[in-house]
MIPAFI-425033 format. One record per residue (C-alpha): residue number from 1; x, y, z. Coordinates in nm, 4 decimals, padded with zeros to 6 digits. Example, Ala and Ser with C-alpha at 12.3 -4.5 7.8 and 13.67 -1.06 7.14 Angstrom:
! residues 2
 num       xx       yy       zz
   1  01.2300 -00.4500  00.7800
   2  01.3670 -00.1060  00.7140
! end
This chain:
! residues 322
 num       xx       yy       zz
   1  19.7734  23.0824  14.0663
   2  19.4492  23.0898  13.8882
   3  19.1227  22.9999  14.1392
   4  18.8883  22.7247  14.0604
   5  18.6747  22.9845  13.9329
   6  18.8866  23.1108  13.6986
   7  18.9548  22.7587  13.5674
   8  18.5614  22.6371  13.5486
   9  18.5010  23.0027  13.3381
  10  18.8007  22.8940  13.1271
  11  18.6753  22.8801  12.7144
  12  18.6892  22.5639  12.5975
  13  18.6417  22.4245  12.2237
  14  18.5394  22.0873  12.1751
  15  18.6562  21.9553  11.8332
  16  18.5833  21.5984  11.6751
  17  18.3922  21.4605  11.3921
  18  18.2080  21.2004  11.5442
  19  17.8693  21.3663  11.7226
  20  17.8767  21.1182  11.9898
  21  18.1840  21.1864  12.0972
  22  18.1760  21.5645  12.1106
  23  17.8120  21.4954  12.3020
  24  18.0140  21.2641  12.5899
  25  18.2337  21.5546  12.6163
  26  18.0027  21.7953  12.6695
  27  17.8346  21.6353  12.8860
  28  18.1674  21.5348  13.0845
  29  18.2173  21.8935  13.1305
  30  17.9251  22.0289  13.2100
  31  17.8954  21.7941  13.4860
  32  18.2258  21.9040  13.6110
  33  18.1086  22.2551  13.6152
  34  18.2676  22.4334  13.2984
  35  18.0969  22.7169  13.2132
  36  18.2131  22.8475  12.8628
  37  18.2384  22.4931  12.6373
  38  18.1573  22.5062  12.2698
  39  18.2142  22.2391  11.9743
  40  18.2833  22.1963  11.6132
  41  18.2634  21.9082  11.4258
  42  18.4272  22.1256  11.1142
  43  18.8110  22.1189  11.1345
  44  18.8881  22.3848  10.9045
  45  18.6849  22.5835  11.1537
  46  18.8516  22.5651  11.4400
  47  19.1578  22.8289  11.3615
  48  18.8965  23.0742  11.2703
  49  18.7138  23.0195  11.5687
  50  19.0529  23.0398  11.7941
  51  19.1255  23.3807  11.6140
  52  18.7929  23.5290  11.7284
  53  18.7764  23.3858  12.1223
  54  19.0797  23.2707  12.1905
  55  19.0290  22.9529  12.3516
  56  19.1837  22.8366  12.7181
  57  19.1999  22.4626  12.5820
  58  19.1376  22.3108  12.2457
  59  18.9688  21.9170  12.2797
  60  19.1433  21.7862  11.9090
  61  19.0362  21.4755  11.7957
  62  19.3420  21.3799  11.5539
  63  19.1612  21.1576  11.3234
  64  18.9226  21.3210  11.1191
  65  18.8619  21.3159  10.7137
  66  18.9808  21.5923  10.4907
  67  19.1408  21.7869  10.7576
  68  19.3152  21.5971  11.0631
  69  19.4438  21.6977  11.4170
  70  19.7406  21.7401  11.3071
  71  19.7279  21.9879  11.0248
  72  19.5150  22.1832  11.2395
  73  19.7826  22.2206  11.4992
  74  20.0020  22.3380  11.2171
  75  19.7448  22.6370  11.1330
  76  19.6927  22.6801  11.5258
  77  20.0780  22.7504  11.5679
  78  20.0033  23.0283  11.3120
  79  19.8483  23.1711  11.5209
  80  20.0049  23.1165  11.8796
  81  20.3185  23.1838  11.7573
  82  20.6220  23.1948  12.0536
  83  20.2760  23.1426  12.2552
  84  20.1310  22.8140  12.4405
  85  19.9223  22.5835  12.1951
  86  19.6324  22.4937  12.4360
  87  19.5845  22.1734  12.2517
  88  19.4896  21.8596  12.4748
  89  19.5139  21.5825  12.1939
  90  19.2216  21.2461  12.1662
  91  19.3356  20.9975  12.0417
  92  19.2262  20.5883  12.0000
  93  19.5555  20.5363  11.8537
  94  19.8521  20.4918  12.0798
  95  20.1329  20.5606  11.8184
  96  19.9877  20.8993  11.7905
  97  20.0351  20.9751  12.1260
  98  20.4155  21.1012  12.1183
  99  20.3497  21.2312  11.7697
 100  20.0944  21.4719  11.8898
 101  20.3229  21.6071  12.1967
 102  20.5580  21.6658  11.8914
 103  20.3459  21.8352  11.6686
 104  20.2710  22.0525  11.9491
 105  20.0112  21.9396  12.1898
 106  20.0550  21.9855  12.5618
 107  19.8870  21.6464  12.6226
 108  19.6532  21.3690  12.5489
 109  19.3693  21.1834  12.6249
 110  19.3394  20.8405  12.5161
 111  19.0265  20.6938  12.3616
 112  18.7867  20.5220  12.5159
 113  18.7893  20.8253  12.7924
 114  18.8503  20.7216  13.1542
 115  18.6618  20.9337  13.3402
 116  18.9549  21.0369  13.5923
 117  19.2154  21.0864  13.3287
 118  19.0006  21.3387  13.1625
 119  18.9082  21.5256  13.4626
 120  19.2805  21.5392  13.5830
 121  19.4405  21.6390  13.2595
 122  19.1654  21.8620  13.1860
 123  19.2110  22.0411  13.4841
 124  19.6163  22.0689  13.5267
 125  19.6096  22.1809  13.1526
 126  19.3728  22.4662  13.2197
 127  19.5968  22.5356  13.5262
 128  19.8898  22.5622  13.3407
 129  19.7426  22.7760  13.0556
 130  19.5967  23.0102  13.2839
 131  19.9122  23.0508  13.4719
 132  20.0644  23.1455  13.1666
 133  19.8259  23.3687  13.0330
 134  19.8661  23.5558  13.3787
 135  20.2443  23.5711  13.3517
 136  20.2130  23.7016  12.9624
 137  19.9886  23.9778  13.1289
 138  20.2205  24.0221  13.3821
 139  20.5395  24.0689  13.1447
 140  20.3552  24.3058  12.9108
 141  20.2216  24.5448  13.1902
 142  20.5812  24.5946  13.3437
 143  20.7150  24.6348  12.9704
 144  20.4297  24.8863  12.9468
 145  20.5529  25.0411  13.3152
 146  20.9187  25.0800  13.1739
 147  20.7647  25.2452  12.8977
 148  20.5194  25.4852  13.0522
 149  20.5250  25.7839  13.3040
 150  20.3499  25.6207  13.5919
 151  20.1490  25.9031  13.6632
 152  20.0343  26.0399  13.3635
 153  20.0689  25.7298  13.1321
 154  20.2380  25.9313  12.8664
 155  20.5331  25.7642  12.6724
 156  20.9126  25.8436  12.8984
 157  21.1796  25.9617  12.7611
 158  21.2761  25.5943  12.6609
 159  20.9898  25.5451  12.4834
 160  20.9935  25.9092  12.3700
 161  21.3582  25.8673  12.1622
 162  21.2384  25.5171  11.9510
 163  20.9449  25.7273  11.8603
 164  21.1649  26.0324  11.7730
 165  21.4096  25.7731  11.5759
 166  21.0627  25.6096  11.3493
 167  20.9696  25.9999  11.3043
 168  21.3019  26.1332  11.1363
 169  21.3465  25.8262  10.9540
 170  20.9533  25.8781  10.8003
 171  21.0558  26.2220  10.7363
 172  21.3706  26.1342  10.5327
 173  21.1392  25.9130  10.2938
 174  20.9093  26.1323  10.2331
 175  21.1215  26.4565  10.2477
 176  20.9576  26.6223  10.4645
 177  21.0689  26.8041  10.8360
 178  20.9374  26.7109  11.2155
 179  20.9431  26.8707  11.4997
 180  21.0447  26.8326  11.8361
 181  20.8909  27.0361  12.0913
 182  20.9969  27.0891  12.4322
 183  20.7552  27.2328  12.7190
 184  20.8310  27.3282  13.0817
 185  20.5213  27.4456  13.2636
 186  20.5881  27.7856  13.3963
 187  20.5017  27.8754  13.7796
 188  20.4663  27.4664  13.8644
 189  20.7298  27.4900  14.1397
 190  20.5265  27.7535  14.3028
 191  20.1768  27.5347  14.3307
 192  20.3789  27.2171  14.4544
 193  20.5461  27.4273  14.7144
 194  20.2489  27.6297  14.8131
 195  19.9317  27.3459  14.7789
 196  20.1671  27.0060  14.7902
 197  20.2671  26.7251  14.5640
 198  19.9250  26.5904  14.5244
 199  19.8093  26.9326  14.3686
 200  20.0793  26.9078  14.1547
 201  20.0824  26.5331  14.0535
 202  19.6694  26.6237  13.9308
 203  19.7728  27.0003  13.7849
 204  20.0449  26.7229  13.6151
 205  19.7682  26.4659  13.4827
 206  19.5149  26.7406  13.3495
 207  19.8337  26.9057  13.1184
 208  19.9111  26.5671  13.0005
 209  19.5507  26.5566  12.8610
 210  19.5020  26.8821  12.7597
 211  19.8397  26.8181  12.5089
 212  19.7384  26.5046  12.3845
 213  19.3809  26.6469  12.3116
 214  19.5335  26.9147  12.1807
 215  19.8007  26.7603  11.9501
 216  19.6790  26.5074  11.6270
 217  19.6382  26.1599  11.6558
 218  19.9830  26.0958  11.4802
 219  20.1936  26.2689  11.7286
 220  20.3374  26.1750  12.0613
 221  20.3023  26.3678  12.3683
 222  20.5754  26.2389  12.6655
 223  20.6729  26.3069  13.0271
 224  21.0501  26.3657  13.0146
 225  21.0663  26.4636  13.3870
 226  20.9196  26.6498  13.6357
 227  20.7198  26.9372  13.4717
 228  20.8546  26.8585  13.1376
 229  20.6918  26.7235  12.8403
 230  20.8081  26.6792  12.4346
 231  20.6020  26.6307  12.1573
 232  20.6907  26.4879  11.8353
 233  20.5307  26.6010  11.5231
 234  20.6040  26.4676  11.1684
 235  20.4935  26.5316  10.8437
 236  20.5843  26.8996  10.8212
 237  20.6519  27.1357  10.5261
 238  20.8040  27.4423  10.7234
 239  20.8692  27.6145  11.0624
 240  20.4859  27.7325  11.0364
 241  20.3526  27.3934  11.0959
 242  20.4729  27.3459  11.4363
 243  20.4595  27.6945  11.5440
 244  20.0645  27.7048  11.4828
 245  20.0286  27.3559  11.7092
 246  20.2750  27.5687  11.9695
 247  20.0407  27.8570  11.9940
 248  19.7627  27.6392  12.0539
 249  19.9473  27.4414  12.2967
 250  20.0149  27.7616  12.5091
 251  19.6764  27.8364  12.4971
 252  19.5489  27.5279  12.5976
 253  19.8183  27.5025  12.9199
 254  19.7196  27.8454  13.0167
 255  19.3320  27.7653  13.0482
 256  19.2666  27.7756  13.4565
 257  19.2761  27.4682  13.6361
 258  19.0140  27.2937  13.8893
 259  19.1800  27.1017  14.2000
 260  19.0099  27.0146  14.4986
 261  18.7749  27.3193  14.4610
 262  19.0684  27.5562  14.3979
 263  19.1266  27.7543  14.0561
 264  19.4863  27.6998  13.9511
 265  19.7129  27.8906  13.6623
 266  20.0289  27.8540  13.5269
 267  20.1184  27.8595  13.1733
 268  20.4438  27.6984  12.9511
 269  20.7339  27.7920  12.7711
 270  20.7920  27.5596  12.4423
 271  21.1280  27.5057  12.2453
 272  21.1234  27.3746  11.9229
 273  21.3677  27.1865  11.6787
 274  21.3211  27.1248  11.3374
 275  21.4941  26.8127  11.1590
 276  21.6599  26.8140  10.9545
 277  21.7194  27.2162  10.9802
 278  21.8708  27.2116  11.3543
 279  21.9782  26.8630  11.4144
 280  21.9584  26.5767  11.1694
 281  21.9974  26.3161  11.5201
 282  21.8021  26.2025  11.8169
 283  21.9702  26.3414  12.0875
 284  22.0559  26.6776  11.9322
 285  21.7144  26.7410  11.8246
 286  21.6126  26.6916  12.1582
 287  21.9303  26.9293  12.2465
 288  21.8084  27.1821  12.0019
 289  21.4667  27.2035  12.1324
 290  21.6023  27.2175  12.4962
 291  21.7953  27.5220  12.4388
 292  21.5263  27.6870  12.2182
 293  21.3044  27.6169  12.5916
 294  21.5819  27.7959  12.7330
 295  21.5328  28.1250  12.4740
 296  21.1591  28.0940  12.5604
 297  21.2170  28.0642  12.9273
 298  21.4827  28.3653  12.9279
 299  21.2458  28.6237  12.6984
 300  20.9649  28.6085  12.9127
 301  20.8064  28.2703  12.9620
 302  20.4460  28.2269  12.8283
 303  20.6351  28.1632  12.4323
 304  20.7516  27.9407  12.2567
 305  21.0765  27.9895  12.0198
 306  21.2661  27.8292  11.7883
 307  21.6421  27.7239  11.7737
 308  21.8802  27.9449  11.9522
 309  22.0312  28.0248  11.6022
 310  21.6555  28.2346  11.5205
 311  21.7502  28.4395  11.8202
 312  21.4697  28.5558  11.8443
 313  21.0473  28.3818  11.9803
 314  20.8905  28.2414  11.7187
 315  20.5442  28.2727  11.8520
 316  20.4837  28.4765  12.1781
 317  20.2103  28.5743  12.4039
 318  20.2447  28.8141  12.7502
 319  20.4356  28.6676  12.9934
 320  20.2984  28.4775  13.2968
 321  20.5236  28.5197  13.6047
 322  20.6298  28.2128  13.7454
! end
């Protein structure tokens, strides 16, 4: 539940064409202890104002000249759409009471203001909006947790095949190839064993920004597992432009690493698949570039090659015992 704090920081926009009006409600909720209030008496301002700071509650006077209460709801829904319109509706007019609630407002406050009624409904409406804003927080973070490796905050492998999907189907408009590239760090097994999982977990979180500061903004670098990772790279003309970004990738793996005081080295072994050459699907791209890891793995570690049909690495450096 949001504190009292929380509620008597809340923003808050004051809207109503009369200046004495807006100054009694200012002055209402000051002396209550709100923090962050602001007014208009312009009511083709207040969307544009909403858009920039996002107010907690929105004090709409619903009879105003040239622009009323109720068109500016309409242009507020705009822009809380599926969202909570923090609209608390004044009104002098009692037949626009249930009008308002149908247009959209949460509630009202009938004019003149009784002091109590505008505390109260000030305050549970700020409660509520708060609340919701913290579940809305809530629900995106866990959709961003069922996304995301924990650890490393790198897309997962569910997150990794949508992204895969948008890439091919790019490449098929403009007629171009991706890539998928799959890395397996090479002598990993042998530093978790030896040091422990919390030397591996940070040997894990320094790859995972060495690839994505070593790849292009465009491209995605996931955690598929373990001490796997795939990247995605689109807008390719050949073979050459992913096996240029592989080299460098091996390079940058193989760089020592600094844990706890201790120097650590291992290096990776990279398969790649090329769409629509190997696969022209999600799955058996990423099957494609799995068994070209394999090639890599089985000539030597330290490489990277391409599909098992080249037979051959496609880029290679010595090989790094595990």
């Amino acid at each position: 539940m949001p504190s009292r704090d929380d509620i008597l920081h809340a923003k808050i926009l004051v809207v109503d064409d009369c200046a004495d009006n807006v100054e009694l409600m200012l002055e209402i909720l000051r002396d209550a202890g709100y923090t962050d209030v602001t007014s208009t008496m312009l009511p083709d301002q207040v969307c544009p104002l909403h858009r920039q700071h996002c107010y907690d509650l929105i004090l709409l006077d619903l009879q105003m000249p040239e622009l009323n209460g109720f068109q500016v709801m309409k242009g507020l829904k705009e822009i809380e759409q599926g969202g909570y319109l923090p609209v608390l509706a004044l009104t002098a007019q009692p037949s626009f009471k249930i009008a308002a609630l149908e247009a959209g407002a949460r509630d009202f406050i009938s004019k003149p203001f009784d002091l109590l009624e505008v505390h109260k409904r000030i305050h549970n409406m700020l409660e509520v909006r708060l609340l919701y804003k913290e579940l809305a927080q809530y629900s995106k973070q866990q959709q961003e947790l069922a996304l995301h490796d924990p650890l490393t905050g790198l897309p997962n492998r569910r997150l990794l095949e949508d992204r895969i999907a948008n890439t091919l189907q790019h490449a098929m408009r403009k007629q171009n190839k991706a890539a998928v590239m799959y890395l397996d760090l090479d002598g990993f097994k042998t530093i978790n064993d030896t040091h422990g999982h919390a030397y591996g977990d940070e040997i894990l979180k320094q790859v995972a920004q060495r690839l994505v500061g070593a790849s292009r903004r465009e491209d995605t670098v996931a955690r598929v597992g373990g001490d796997e990772f795939v990247i995605v790279m689109g807008d390719l003309a050949c073979l050459g432009d992913a096996q240029e970004p592989a080299a460098k990738l091996i390079e940058v793996v193989a760089a020592p690493y600094l844990v706890n005081g201790l120097q650590l080295n291992l290096s990776t072994s990279i398969g790649i698949g090329i769409f629509p050459d190997d696969a022209d699907a999600v799955d058996a791209l990423i099957a494609v570039a799995d068994s070209a890891l394999y090639c890599a793995k089985r000539s030597g570690k330290n490489r990277c090659c391409v599909a098992p049909a080249a037979a051959a690495p496609a880029r290679g450096m010595a090989p790094t015992p595990a």
